[in-house]
NUDREN-782812 format. One record per residue (C-alpha): x, y negated, z negated; residue in three letters. Coordinates in steps of 0.2 Angstrom, whole numbers, plus 5000, padded with zeros to 4 digits. Each point is the difference from the previous one (the first is absolute). Layout:
N
east_north_up_resn
X_Y_Z_ALA
...
***
This chain:
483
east_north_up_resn
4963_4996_5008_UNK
4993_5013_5010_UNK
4998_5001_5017_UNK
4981_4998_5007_UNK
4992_4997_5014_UNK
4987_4987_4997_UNK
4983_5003_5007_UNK
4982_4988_4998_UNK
4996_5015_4985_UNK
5018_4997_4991_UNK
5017_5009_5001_UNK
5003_5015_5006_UNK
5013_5014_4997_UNK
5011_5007_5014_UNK
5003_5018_4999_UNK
5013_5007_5014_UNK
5010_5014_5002_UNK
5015_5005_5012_UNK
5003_5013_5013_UNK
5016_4998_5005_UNK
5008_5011_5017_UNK
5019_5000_5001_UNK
5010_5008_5011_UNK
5012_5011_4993_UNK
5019_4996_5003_UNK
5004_5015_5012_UNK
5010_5008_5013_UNK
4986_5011_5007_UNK
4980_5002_4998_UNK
4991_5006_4986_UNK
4996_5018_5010_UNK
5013_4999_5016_UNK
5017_4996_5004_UNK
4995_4985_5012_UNK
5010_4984_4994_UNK
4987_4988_4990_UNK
5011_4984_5005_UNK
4992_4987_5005_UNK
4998_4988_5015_UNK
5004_5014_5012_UNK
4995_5001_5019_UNK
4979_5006_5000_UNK
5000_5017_4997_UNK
5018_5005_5000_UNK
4998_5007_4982_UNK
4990_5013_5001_UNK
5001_5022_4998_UNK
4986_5009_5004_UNK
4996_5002_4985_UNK
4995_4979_4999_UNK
4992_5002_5016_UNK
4987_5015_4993_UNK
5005_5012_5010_UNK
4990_5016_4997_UNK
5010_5014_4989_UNK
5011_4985_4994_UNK
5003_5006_4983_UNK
5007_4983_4987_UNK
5016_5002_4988_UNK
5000_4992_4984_UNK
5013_4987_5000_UNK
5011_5002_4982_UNK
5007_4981_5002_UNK
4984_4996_5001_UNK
4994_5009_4984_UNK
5015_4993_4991_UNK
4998_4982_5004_UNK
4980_5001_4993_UNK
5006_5007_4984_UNK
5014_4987_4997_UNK
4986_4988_5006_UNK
4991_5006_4986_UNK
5014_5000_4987_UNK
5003_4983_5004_UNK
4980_4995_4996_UNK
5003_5011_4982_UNK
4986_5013_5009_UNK
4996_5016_4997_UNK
5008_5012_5013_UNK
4989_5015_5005_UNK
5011_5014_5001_UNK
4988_5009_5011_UNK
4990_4991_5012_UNK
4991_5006_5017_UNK
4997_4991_5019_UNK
4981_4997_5007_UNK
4993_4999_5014_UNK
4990_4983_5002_UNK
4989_5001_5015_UNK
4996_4985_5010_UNK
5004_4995_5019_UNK
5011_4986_5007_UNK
5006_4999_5018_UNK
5016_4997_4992_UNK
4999_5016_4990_UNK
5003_5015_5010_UNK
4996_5012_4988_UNK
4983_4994_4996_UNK
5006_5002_4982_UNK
5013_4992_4988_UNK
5008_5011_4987_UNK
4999_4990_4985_UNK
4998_5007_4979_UNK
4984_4996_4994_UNK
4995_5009_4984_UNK
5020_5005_4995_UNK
5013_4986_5003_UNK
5017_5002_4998_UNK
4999_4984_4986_UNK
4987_4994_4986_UNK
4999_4989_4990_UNK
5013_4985_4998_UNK
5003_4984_4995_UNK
5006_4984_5009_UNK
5004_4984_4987_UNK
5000_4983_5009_UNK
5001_4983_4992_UNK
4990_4985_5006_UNK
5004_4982_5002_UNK
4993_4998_4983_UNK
5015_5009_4991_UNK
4987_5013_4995_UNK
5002_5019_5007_UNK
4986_5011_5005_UNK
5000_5020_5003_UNK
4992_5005_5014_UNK
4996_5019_5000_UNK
5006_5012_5015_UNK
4985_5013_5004_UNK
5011_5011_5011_UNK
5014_5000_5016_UNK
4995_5011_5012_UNK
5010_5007_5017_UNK
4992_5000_5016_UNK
5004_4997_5019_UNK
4997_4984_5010_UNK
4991_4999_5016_UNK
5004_4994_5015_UNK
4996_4981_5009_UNK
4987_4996_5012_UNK
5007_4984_5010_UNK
4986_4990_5008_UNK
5012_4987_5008_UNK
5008_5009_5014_UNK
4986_5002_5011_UNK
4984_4992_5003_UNK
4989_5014_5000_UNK
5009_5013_4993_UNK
5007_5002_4982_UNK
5018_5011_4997_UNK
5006_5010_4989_UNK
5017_5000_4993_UNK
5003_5016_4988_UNK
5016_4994_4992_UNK
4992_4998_4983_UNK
4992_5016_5001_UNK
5004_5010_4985_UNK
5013_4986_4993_UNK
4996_5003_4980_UNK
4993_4991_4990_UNK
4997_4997_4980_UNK
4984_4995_4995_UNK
5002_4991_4983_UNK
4982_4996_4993_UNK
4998_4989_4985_UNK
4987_4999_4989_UNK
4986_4986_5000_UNK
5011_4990_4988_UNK
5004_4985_5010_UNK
4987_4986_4996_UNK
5008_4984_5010_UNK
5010_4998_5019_UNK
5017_4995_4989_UNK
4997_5015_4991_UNK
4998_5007_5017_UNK
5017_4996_5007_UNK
5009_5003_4986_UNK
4996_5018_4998_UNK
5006_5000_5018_UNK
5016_4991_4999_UNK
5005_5010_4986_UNK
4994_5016_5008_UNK
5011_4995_5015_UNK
5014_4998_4989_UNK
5001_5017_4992_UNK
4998_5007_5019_UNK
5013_4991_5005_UNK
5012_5003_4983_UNK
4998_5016_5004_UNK
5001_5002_5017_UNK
4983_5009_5004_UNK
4991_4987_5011_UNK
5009_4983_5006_UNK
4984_4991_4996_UNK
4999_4990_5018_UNK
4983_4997_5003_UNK
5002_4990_5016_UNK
5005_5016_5008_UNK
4985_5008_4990_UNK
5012_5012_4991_UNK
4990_4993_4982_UNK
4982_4995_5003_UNK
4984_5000_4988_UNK
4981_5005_5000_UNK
4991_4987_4987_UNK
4987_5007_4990_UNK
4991_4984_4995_UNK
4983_4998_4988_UNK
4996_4986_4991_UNK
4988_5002_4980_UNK
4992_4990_4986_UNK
5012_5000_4984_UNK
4996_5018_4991_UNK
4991_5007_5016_UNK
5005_5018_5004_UNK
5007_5001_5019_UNK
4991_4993_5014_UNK
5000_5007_5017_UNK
5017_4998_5010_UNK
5005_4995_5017_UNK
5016_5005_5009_UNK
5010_4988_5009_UNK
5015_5012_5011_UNK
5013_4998_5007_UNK
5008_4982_4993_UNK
5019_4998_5005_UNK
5005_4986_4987_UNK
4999_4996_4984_UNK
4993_4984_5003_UNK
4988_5006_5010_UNK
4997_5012_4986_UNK
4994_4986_4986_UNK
4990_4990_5014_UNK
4992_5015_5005_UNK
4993_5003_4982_UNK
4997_4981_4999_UNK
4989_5000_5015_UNK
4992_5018_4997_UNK
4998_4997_4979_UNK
4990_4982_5008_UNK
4987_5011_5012_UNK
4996_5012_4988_UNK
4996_4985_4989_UNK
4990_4992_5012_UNK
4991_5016_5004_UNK
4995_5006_4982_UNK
4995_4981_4996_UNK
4988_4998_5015_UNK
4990_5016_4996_UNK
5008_5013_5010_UNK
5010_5014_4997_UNK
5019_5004_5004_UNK
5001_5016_5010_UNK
5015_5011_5000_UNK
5010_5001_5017_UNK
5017_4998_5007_UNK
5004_4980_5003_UNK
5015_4991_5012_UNK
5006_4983_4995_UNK
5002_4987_5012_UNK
5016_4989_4994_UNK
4996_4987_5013_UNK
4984_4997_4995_UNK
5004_5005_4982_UNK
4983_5013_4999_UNK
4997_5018_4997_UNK
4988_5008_5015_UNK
4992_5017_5001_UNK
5007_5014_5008_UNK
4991_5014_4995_UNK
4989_5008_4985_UNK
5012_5008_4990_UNK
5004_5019_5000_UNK
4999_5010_4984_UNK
5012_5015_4997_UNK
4986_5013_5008_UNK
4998_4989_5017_UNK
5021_5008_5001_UNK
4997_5017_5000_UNK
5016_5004_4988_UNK
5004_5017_5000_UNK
5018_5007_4993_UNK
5011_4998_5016_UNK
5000_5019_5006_UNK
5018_5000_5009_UNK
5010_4993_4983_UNK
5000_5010_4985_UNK
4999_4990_4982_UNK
5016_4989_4996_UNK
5009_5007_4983_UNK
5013_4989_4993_UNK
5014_5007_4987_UNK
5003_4990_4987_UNK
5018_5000_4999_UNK
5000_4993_5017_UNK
4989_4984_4994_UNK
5010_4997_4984_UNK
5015_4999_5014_UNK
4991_4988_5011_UNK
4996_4991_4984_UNK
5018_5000_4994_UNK
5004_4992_5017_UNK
4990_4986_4998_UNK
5007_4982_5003_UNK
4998_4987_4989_UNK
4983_4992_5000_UNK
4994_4982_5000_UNK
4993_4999_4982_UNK
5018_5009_4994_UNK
5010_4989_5009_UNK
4990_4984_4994_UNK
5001_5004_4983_UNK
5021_5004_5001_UNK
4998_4984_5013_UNK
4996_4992_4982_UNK
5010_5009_4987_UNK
5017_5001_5010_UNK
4999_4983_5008_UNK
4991_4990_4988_UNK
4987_4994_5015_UNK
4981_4993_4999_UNK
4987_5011_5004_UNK
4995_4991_5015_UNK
5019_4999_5008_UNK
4998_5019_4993_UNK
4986_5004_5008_UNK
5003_4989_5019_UNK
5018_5009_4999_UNK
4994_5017_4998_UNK
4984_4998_5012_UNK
5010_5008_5013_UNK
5016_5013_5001_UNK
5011_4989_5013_UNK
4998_4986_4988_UNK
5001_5011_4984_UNK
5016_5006_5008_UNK
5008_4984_5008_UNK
4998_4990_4982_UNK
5009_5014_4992_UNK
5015_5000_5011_UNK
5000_4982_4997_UNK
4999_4998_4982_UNK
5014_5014_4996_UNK
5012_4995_4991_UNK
4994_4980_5000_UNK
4984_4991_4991_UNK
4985_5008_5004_UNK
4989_4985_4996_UNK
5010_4989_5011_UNK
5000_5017_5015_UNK
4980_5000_4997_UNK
4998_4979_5004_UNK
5012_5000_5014_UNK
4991_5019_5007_UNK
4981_4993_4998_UNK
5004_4983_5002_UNK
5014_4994_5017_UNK
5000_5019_5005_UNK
4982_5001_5002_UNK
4994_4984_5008_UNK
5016_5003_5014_UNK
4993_5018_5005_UNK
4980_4992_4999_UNK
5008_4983_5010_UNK
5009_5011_5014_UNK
4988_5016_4999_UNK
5012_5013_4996_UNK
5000_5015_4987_UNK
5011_5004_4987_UNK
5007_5013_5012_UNK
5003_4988_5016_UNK
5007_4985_4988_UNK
5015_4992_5005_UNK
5004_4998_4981_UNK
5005_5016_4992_UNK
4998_5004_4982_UNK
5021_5002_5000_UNK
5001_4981_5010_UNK
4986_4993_4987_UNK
5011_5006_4984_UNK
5015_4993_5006_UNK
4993_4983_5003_UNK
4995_5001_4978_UNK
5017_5006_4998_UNK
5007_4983_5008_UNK
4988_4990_4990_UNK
5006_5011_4986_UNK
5017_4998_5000_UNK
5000_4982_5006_UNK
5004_5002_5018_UNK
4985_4989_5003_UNK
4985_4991_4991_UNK
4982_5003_5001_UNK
4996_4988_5012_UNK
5011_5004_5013_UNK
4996_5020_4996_UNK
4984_4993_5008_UNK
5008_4995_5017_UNK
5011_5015_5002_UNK
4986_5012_4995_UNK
4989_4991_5017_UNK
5017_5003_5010_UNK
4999_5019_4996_UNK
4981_4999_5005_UNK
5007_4995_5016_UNK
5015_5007_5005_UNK
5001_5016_4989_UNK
5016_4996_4993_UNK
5010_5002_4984_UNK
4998_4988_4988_UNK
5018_4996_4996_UNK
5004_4998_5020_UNK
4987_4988_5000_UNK
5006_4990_4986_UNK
5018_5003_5007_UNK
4995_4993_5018_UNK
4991_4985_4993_UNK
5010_4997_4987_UNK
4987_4999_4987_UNK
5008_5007_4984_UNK
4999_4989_4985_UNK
5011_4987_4992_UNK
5005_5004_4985_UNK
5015_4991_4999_UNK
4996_4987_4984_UNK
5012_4986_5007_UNK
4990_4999_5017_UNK
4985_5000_4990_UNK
5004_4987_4987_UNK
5004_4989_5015_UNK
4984_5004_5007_UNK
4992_4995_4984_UNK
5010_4985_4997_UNK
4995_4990_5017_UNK
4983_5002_4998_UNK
4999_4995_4982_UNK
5011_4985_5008_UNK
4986_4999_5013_UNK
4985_4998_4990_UNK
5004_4992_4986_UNK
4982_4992_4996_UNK
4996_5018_4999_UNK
5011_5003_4988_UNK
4996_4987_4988_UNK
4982_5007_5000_UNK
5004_5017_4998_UNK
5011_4992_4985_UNK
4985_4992_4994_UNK
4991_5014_4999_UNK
4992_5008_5017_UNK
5007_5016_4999_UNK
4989_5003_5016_UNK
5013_4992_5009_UNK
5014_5016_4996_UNK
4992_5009_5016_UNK
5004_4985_5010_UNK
5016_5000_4995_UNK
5001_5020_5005_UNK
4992_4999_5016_UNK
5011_4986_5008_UNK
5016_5007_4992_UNK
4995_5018_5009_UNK
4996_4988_5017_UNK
5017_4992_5000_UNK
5007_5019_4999_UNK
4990_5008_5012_UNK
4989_5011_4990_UNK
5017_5010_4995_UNK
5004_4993_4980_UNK
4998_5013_4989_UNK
4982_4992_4990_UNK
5007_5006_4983_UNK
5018_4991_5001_UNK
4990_4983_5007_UNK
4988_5000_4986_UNK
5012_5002_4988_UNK
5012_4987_5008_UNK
4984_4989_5002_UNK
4997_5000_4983_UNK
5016_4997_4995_UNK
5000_4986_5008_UNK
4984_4991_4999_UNK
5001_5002_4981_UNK
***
């Protein structure tokens, strides 16, 4: 089914497409040599150049230029071999130039395609218009002072890729699946690390809502939204209004909207700007950029593996679901970890302990896969003792919680507690025989035909030995026996 958002006159079709700014993985700006790290000291990375200093003339960054090009390898783009900067005219007090040199009419990047599949099993393409390069502006802090707002110019000239999608998204889980994956292939290959908290990934929704078969109606944009949740209820709360508005006689007008996640509405900020409103001119001070091909086919050859490759040897080399596929290869660290521990051992038996124990100790103790006290070399050693015997799966259980806690190696552990299993068969068939002599009701039911019963012989024979008999020698003893 669809997604609609119902209004008085019947369903209505959501129509929304993405502008997504990330941050471009970096040593130094897009057109100076100031650092473009983040979470320095206000105004401690800045050149003149930032600043707008008059006669400051900018310098192409060539990291820069590479990382959009692998960008747009990774989304199967076109990559423009030659491109050109504008000037795009407008004034913030946090944008010293009274300008930002963006592309307008030739980006480096055209046309792409991003695949993502939805809760459904389905998978939907969602077209890529263009990735663009341009320069960040500074930020305007309104919280340091009571009448006065600073400036802080350490983002100023940071770049940026622009990655604009086609209007192709038609529901908010559409929404923040295009962006996860996005995300994902940023990260994979290490052009943007995606962290949207910080504000290094963030999205300007274009929303408008239409009967089935209408053409395009007009469009509002909602800026600046720092979360992917935040995305899919802003398109839920803007998709609504427009409803409401077209239902009760009015007419949506096009302007730029903010959403409120408190509130969980959009609100106006200003009538939108159309490209003449900028001014753009070809930036004067940078000449046109021209790519060689044999330098793209080597970025290309240099490409790491991507999430939908990895998922689908994810399937073909370990044999795994789609869905363990697909959670695994979500991110790199976990892509990565999973692989270390399923070398050489069962990959089905790696992915359940990696998406399953794994994952609810680092969501229970609020680490990553990078500050985990279990390493991927800890994690296999503890399958290798269940594979060889060492111990069973239930104490594996117990010593895996000991490593969340203390870090430790997993034979240590079962060393110091002296958990390894029992698989002497004398020990066991005396086990087995005093509670057969214990419960011998029991035993004449399970004679007379409850085989439900076997498990209760399993479970007490595994209590009297302390959770360490090996469950394959007691089941076979115990049905020795009980026969």
């Amino acid at each position: 089914m669809a997604y609609a958002i119902e209004g008085a006159t019947g369903p209505w079709e959501v129509v929304v497409g993405l502008e997504v700014h990330a941050q471009v993985i970096s040593e130094s700006k897009l057109f100076s040599g100031s650092s473009a790290a983040f979470g320095a000291e206000p105004n401690t990375h800045v050149s003149f150049i930032d600043a707008g200093f008059p006669g400051m003339l900018p310098v192409i960054n060539r990291a820069c230029v590479a990382q959009a090009v692998r960008t747009g390898l990774g989304l199967n783009a076109e990559i423009h071999k030659v491109s050109r900067f504008d000037r795009k005219n407008y004034f913030y007090a946090d944008m010293p130039q009274g300008y930002q040199i963006s592309q307008f009419e030739h980006p480096i990047v055209g046309t792409g395609i991003v695949e993502v599949e939805l809760s459904d099993g389905s998978v939907k393409r969602i077209g890529v218009t263009r990735l663009h390069l341009e320069q960040d502006a500074g930020k305007s802090l309104h919280d340091q002072h009571p009448t006065k707002t600073f400036v802080d110019l350490n983002r100023s000239g940071v770049p940026l890729m622009e990655i604009v999608s086609e209007p192709d998204i038609r529901s908010p889980e559409e929404a923040g699946a295009y962006l996860r994956k996005l995300r994902s292939i940023l990260r994979y290959l290490g052009t943007c690390d995606g962290n949207m908290e910080e504000g290094s990934m963030r999205a300007d929704v274009n929303v408008s809502v239409r009967k089935a078969g209408e053409p395009y109606r007009t469009r509002c944009e909602v800026k600046n939204v720092n979360s992917i949740r935040f995305v899919m209820q802003a398109i839920e709360a803007e998709a609504a209004r427009q409803v409401e508005v077209w239902e009760s006689g009015g007419e949506v007008k096009q302007e730029t909207r903010l959403f409120d996640p408190n509130r969980g509405v959009t609100r106006s900020m200003r009538s939108k700007e159309d490209a003449h409103d900028y001014r753009y001119f070809p930036e004067p001070d940078l000449l046109p950029l021209v790519l060689e091909q044999n330098w793209i086919d080597a970025l290309k050859a240099a490409l790491p593996e991507l999430p939908d490759a990895k998922k689908a040897r994810f399937r073909s080399e370990y044999g795994l679901t789609a869905y363990d596929a697909a959670v695994l290869v979500a991110e790199k660290a976990t892509a990565d970890f999973f692989e270390a521990v399923a070398k050489g051992r069962d990959p089905k038996i790696a992915a359940n302990w990696v998406t399953g124990d794994f994952f609810a100790a680092l969501n229970r103790t609020g680490k990553t896969i990078e500050t985990s006290p279990v390493s991927a070399a800890n994690l296999g050693a503890l399958l290798d003792l269940m594979a060889n015997n060492t111990i069973n799966g239930r104490i594996a259980k117990d010593v895996f919680e000991a490593m969340v806690e203390t870090g430790k190696d997993p034979a240590e552990i079962v060393e110091e507690k002296g958990l390894k299993q029992v698989t002497d068969t004398g020990a066991i068939d005396a086990a087995v025989d005093a509670i057969i002599a214990a419960n011998a009701d029991k035993v004449a039911e399970y004679r007379s035909g409850k085989d439900k019963l076997f498990g209760f012989f399993v479970g007490q024979t595994m209590k009297a030995m302390g959770g360490k008999g090996n469950p394959a020698l007691i089941n076979e003893t115990l049905k020795r026996r009980l026969s």
